[in-house]
C-alpha positions in Angstrom: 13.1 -273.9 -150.1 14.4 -271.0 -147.8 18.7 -271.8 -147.6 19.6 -271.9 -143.7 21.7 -269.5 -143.9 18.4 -266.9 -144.6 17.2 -268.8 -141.3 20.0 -267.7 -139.4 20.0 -264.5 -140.0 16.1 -264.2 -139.5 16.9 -266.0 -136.2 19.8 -263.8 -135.6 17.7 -260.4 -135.9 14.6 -261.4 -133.9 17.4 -262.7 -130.9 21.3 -262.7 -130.8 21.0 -264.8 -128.1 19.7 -267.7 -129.5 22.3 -269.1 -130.8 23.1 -269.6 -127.3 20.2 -271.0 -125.8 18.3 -272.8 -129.1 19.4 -276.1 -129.7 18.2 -276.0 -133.2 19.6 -273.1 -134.1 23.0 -274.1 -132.9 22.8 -277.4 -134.7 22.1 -275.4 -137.9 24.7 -272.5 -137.2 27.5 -275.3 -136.6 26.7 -276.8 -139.9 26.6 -273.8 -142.0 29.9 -272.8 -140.6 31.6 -276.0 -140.2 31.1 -276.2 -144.3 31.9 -272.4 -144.9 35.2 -272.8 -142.6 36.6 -275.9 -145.1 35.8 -273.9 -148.5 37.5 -270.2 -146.6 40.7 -272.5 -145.5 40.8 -273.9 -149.3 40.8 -270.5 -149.9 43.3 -269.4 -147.6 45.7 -272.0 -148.6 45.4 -270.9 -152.7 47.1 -267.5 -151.0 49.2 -269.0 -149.0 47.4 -268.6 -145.6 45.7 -271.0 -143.5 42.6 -271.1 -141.1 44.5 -272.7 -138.2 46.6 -270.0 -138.0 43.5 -267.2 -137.6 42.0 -270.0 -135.2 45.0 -269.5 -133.0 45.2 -265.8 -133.7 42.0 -265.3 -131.8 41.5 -267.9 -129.7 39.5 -270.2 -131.2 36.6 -268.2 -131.2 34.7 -265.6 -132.9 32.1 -262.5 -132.0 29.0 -261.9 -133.9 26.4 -258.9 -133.9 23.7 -257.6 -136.0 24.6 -254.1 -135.1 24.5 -251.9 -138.2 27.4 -250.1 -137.4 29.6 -253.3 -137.4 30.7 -255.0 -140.8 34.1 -257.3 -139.7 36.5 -256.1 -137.3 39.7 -256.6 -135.1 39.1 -255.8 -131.1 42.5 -255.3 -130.0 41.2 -255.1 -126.4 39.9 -258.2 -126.1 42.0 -259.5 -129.3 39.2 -260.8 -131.0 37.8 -260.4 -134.5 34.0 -259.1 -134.7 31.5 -260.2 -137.8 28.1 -258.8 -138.2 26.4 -262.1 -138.6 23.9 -260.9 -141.6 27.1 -259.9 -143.5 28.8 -263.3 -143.0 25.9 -265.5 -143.3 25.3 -263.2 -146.9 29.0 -262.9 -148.3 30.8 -265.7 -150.1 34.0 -267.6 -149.0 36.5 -265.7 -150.4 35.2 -262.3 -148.7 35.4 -264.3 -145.6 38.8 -265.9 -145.8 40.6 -261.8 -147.3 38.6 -260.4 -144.1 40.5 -262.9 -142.3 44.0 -261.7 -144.1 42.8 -258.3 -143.4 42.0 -258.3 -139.8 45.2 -260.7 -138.9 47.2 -258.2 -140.4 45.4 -255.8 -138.0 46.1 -258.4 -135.0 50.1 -258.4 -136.4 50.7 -255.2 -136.0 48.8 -254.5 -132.4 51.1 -257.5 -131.0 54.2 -256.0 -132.4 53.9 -252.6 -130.8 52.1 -254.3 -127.5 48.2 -253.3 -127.9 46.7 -256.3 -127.0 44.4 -256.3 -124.2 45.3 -252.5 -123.4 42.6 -249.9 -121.9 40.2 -248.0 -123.7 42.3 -244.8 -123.6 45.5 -246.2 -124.7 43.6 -248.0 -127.7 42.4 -244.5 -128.8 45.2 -243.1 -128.5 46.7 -245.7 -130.7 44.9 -245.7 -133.2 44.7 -242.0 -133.9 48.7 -242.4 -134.3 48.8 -245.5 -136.4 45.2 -245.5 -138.2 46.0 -245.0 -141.8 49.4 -246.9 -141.8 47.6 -249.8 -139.7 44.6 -249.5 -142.8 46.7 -249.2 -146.1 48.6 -252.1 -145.1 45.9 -254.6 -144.3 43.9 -253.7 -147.6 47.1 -253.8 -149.8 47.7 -257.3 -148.1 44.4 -258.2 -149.0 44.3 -257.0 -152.5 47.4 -258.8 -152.9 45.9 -262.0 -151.8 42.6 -261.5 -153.8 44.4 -261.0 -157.2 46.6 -264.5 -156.2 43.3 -266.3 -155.4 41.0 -265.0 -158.4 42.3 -266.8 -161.4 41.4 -270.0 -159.1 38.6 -269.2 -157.7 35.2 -269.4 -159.3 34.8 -265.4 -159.4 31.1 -265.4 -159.1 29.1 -266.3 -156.1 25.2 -266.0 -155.2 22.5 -266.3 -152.7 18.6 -266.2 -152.8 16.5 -263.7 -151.2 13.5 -265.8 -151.5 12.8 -264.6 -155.1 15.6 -262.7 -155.5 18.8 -263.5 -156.5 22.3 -262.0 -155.3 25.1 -262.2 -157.2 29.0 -261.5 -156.1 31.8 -261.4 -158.1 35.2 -260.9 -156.5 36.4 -258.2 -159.7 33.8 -256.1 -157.6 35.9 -256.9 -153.9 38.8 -256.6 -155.9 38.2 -252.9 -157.0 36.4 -251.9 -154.0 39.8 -252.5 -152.4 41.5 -250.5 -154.7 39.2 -247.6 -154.2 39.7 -247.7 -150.6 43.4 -247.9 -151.0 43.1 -244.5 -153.1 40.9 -242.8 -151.0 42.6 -243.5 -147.7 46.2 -242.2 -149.0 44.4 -238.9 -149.6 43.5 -238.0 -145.8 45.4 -237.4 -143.0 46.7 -239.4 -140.1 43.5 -240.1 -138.2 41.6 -241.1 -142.1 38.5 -239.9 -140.4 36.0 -239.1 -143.3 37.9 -242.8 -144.4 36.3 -244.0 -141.0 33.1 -242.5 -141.4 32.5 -243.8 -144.8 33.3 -247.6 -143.2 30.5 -246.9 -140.9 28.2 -245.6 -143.1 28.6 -248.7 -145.6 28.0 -250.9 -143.0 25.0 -249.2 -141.9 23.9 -249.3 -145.7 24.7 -252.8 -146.4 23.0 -254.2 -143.2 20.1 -252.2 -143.5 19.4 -253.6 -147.1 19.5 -256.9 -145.8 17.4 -256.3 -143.0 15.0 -255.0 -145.5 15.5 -258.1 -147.8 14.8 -259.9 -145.1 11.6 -258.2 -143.9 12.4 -256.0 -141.1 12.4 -252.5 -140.9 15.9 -251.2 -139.9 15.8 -248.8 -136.5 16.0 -245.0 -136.8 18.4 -244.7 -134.4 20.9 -247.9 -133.1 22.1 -248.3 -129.2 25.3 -246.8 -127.8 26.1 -250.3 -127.1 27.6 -253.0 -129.0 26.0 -256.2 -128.2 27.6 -259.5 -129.3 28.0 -263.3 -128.8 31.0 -265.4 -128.4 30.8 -269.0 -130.6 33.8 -271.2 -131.6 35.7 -270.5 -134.5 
């Protein structure tokens, strides 16, 4: 039996958009999420975190895409966080609820200097001053909340890709963080080879799905970020 959460995903990459105008797929997106939101917010709460609060961080709703290019992310200008929908319907809880302490601690620190819903330009601008102090501080908050949450956890997590099985094991997250955290306090200000290495991971990731999946990743992806809005 194919899981739903492979369905979505197939779904997601033929159209975006149907989880907007496909009753079925709706119906089966609101499950899978309605049961991955209760296991994230146990989760949360083992840290000392709850879902509520993200819910109200962001309005109550969340963006997905299938663009490569696009792995989990804050959007200050429109103060909303961003998943790549074959990454979230293909990670376990706990990667969901430390992308959550991750990207709220992003959202913190964009309200306390006033960069919420600012222009393009001022956002660049922004970030090239604050980038790496912005970065090292969400992944050491999330490393922190990972090594409170793994001893009560069960570390190991996995999904079938029809005959093949997945495995994740949050020592993995856990160390990835860690690398990051070294490699970012080596480079300057801006952390742009750090940057460039996010992008080309999510490109990587993504594309081995897509491949999983049966679907040949493009050669080249749009200049445009497309999205969809559902409730959080």
């Amino acid at each position: 039996m194919v899981d739903d959460r492979l369905i979505l995903a197939l779904a997601f990459l033929e159209d975006l958009g149907c989880i907007e105008t496909n009753f079925a797929i709706q119906k089966m997106w609101k499950d899978f999420w309605e049961k991955t939101k209760t296991e994230v917010d146990r989760i949360l709460q083992l840290g000392g975190y709850r879902l509520s609060y993200y819910q109200d961080m962001f309005g109550f709703t969340l963006e997905l895409t299938t663009d490569r290019r696009k792995y989990a992310e804050f959007e200050p200008q429109r103060n909303s966080i961003l998943f790549n929908a074959l990454i979230l319907l293909t990670e376990p809880p706990y990667w969901i609820a430390s992308t959550l302490v991750h990207e709220g601690d992003h959202q913190e620190f964009c309200r306390a200097h006033n960069m919420l819903f600012k222009p393009p330009e001022e956002t660049v601008i922004f970030h090239g001053k604050h980038h790496k102090e912005m970065e090292l501080r969400a992944l050491k908050r999330e490393l922190s909340f990972l090594e409170i949450t793994r001893p009560l956890i069960n570390p190991s997590w996995e999904i079938y890709f029809y005959s093949r099985k997945k495995v994740s094991h949050i020592d993995d997250h856990i160390q990835s963080r860690k690398l990051s955290i070294s490699q970012l306090e080596k480079y300057n200000n801006r952390a742009l080879e750090y940057e460039k290495g996010r992008v080309s991971g999510a490109i990587e990731e993504t594309s081995k799905i897509m491949l999983e999946l049966g679907f040949e990743p493009p050669t080249e992806d749009s200049p445009i970020v497309t999205y969809v809005t559902v409730p959080f």
